[in-house]
C-alpha positions in Angstrom: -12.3 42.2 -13.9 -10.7 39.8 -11.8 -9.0 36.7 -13.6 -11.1 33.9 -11.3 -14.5 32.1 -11.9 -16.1 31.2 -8.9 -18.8 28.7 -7.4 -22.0 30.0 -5.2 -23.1 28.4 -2.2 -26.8 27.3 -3.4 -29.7 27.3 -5.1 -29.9 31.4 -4.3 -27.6 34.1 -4.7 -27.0 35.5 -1.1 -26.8 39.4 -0.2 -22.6 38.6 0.6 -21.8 36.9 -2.3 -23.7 39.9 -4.6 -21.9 42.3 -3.1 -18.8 40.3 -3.2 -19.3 40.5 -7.4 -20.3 44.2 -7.2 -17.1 45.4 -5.4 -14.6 42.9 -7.0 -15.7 41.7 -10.6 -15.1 38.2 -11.3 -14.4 37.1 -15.0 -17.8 34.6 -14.3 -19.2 32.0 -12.2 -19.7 28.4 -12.1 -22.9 26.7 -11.4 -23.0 23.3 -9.7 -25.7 20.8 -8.8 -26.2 22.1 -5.7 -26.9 25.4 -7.8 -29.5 24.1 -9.9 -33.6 22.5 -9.2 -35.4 23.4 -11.7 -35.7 26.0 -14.5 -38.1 28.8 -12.8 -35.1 28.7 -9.8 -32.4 28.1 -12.7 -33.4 31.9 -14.1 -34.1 33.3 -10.9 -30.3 32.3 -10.2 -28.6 33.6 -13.6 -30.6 36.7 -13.6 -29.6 37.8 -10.2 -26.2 37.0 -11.1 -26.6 39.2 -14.6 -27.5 41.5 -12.7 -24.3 42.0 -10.3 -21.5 40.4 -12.9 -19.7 42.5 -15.4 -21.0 42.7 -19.1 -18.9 40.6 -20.7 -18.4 38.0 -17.4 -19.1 34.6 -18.1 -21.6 31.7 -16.2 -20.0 28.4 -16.6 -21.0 25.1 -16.1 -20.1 21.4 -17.0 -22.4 19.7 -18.7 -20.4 16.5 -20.8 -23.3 14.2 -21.2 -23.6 10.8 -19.4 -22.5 11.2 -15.6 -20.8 15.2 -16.0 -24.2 16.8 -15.9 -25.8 19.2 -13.9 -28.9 20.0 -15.8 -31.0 16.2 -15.3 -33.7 15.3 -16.1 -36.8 15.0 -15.4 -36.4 19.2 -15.8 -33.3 18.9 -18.6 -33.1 16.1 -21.4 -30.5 13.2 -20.5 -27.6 13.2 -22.5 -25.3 9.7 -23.3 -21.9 9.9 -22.5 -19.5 10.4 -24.8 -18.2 7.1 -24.8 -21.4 6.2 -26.6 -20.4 8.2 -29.4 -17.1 6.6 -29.7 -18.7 3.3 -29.6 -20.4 4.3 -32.7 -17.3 5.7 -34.4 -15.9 2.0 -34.3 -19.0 1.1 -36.7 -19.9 4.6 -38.3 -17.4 6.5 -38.1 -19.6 9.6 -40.5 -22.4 9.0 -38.5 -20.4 9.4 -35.0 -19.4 12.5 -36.5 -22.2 13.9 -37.1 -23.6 12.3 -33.2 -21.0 14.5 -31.8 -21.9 17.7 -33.7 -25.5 17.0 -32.3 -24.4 16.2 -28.9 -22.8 19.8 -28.5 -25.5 21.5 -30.3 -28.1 20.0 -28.2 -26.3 20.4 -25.0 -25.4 24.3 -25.9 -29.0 24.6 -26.5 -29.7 23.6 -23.6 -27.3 25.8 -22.0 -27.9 28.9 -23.4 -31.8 28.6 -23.1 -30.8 28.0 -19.3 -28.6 31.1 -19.3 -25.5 29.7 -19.8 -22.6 30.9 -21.9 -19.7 28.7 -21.2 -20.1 25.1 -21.4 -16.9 23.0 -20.2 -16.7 20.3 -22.8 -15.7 18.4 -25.0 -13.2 15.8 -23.1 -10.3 15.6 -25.3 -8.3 12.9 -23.0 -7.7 9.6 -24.5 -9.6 6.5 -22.4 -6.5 4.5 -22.1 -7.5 1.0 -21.7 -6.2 -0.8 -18.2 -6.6 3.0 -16.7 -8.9 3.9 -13.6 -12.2 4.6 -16.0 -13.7 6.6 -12.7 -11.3 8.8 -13.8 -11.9 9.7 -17.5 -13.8 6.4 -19.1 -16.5 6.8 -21.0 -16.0 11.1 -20.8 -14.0 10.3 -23.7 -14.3 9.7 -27.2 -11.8 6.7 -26.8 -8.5 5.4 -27.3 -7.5 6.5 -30.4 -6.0 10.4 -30.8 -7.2 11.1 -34.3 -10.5 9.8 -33.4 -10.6 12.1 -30.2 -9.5 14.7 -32.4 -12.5 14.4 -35.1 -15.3 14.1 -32.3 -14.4 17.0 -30.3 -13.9 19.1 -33.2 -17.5 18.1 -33.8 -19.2 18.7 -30.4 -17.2 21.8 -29.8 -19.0 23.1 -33.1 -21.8 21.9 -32.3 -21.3 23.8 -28.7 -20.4 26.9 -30.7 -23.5 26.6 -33.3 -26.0 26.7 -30.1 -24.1 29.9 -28.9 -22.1 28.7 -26.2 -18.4 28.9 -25.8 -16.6 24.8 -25.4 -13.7 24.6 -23.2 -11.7 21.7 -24.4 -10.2 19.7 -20.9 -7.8 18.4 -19.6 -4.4 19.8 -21.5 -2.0 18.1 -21.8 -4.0 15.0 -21.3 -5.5 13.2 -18.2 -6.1 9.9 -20.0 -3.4 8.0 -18.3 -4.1 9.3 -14.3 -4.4 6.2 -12.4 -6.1 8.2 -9.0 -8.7 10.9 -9.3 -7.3 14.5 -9.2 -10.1 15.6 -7.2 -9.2 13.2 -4.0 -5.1 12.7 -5.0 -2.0 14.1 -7.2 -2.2 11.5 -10.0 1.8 11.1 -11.1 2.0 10.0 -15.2 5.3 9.6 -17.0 6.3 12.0 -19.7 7.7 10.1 -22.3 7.6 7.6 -24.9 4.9 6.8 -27.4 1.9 7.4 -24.6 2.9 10.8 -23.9 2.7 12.2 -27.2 -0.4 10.8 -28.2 -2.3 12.0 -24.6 -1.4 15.3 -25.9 -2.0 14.7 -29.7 -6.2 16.0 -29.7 -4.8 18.8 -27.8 -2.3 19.8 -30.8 -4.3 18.8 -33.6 -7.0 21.4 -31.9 -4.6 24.0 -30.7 -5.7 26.6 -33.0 -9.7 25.9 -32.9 -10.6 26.2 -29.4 -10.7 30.0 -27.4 -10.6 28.2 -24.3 -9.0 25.1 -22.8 -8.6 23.8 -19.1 -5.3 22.3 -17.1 -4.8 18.8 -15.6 -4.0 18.6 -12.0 -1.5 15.9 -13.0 2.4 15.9 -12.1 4.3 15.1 -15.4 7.1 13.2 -14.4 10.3 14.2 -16.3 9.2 17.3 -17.1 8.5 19.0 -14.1 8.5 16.7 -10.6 7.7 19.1 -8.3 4.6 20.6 -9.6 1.4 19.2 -11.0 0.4 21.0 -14.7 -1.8 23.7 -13.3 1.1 25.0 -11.1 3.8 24.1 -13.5 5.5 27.1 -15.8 7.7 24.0 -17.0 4.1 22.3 -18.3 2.0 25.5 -19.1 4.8 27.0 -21.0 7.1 24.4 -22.6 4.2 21.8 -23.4 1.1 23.9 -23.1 1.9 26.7 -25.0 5.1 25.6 -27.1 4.9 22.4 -28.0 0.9 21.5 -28.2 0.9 25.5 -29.9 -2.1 26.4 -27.7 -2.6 30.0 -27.5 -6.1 30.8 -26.2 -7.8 31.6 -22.8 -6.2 29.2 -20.1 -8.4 28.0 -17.4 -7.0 26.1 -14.4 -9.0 23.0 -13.1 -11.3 23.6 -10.1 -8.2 24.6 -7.2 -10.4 23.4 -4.7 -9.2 20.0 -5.6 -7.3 17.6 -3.3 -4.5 17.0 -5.5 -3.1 20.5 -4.8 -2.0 22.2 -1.1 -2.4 25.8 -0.2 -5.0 28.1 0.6 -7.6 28.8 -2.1 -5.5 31.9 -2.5 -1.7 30.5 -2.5 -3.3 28.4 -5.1 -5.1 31.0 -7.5 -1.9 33.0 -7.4 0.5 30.2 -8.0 -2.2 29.1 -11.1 -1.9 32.5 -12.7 2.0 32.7 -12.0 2.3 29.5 -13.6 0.7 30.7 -16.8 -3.0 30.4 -16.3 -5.4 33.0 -17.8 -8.0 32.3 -14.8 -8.4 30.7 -11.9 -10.9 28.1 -11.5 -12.7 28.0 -7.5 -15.7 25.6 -7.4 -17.0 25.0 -3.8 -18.6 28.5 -3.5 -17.0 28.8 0.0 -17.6 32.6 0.6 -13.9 33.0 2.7 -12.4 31.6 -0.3 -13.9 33.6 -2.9 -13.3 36.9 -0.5 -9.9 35.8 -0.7 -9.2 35.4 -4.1 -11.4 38.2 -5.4 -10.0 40.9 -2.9 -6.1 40.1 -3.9 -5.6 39.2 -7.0 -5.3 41.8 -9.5 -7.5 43.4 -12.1 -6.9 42.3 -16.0 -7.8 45.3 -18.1 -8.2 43.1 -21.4 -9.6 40.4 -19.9 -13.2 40.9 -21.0 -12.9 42.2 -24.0 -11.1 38.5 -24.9 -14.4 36.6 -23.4 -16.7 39.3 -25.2 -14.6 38.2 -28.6 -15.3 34.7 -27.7 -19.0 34.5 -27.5 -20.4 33.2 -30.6 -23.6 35.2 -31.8 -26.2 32.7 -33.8 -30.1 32.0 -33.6 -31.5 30.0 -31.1 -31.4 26.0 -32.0 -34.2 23.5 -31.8 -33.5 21.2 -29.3 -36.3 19.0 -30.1 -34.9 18.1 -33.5 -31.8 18.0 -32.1 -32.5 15.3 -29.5 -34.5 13.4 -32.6 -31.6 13.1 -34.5 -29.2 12.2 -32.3 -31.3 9.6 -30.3 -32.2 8.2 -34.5 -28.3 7.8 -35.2 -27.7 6.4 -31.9 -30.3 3.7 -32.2 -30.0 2.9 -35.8 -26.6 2.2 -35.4 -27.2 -1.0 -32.3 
């Protein structure tokens, strides 16, 4: 298996791309909006790829609530924002708790009725106030670490109770980025008071999440050459020392403008760095050749995201949806 997750190009899986999987065995695929109409294509899509992928490969996609969501409605129920939830915590803080456990378990649902195994939530970034909120906002549970900290605990076992896997983003924090990663390098200062509490969710969860993914962010006094993702300085001294994480690394989507290279240069550098896999979005079929036909095979690689998959019973999204819409509205 090879240590990437890709994108496709559309709506179908084409004859390159299956035998692309066949021949060089990603460790799963992520599905976009372009990816997704409606459920009868949504199953025709995830089959096919079933069908090609190895066992124990994963199909990805991010589905946060509020505007993260590729599953819409009217086919897929609309989910709030997270930053609904934290609103809630300032008034109720049990009952935002328990929002957040039903915001994961109804999303997971969701996903895994959908055919979906990896769901890239929660947001543990901190919404710093006076920040660009196109950039994290209202993903997040809000401004206050220990807060964070509870909330994503709670959606990520919700996430886990529906049978999906959560991938906690963006370590070592991505609260503080004044520019969006995907269009420039965001630069934020490591130090002072700030810093350690952008990466205090991240420690507090260290030893409860499988899976968590990088920031495309240069940390400024402790490595200013290279953003996280590319960054053995980050991924080793902050990533895996000090925050104590010491799951399943993915990288952000390399696609991204903040970083230069090919989609190759950057996969390799990712995994050199210290990432587990390498994250490619666009489904750009040269890129994925690319990146599938160099990059090594990882023997263990998945038997870790077999490990990972939680085995339950299917949830009932209806009474999920009830519940959390009741506590939402009781609480205005």
């Amino acid at each position: 298996m090879k240590p990437a997750i890709l994108g496709v190009s559309g709506p179908d899986l084409t004859g390159a791309e299956a035998d692309l999987f066949r021949q060089h065995p990603p460790a799963g695929i992520i599905l976009f909006g372009r990816n997704v109409q409606d459920p009868v294509q949504l199953a025709r899509l995830t089959g096919d790829l079933r069908a090609v992928l190895s066992a124990d490969a994963v199909i990805m996609v991010d589905q946060e609530g509020g505007r993260v969501a590729r599953l819409r409605p009217p086919h897929w129920a609309g989910h709030p924002a997270c930053g609904v939830i934290a609103d809630l915590w300032s008034r109720v803080p049990a009952q935002a708790e328990r929002a957040a456990w039903l915001q994961g378990a109804a999303i997971g649902a969701e996903c895994r009725a959908n055919g979906f195994d990896m769901v890239a939530a929660p947001v543990l970034d901190l919404a710093v106030p006076g920040q660009n909120q196109a950039v994290v906002g209202d993903r997040s549970f809000g401004a206050d670490p220990q807060a964070v900290a509870v909330l994503g605990r709670a959606m990520a076992q919700g996430l886990l109770a529906a049978g999906v896997i959560p991938v906690a983003k963006h370590v070592p924090g991505h609260g503080r980025a004044k520019v969006d990663s995907h269009h420039h390098l965001p630069v934020v200062e490591a130090s002072g008071l700030a810093w350690e509490q952008d990466r205090e969710p991240f420690r507090i969860l260290a030893a409860e999440f499988a899976c968590m993914m990088t920031a495309h962010i240069l940390f400024a006094g402790i490595d200013d050459d290279r953003p996280a993702t590319l960054s053995q300085t980050v991924i080793g001294s902050v990533i895996r020392q000090d925050i104590g994480f010491r799951g399943l690394l993915l990288s952000d989507d390399l696609a991204m403008h903040a970083l230069s290279g090919t989609p190759l240069e950057r996969a390799q550098a990712s995994l050199a760095a210290g990432c587990d896999i390498a994250l490619f979005c666009p489904g750009d079929a040269d890129g994925n050749r690319a990146i599938l036909e160099a990059l090594p095979s990882i023997l263990d690689l998945g038997r870790r995201l077999g490990q990972m998959r939680p085995v339950v019973a299917p949830l009932d999204l209806a009474s999920l949806l009830t519940e959390r819409q009741n506590l939402l509205e009781g609480a205005l």
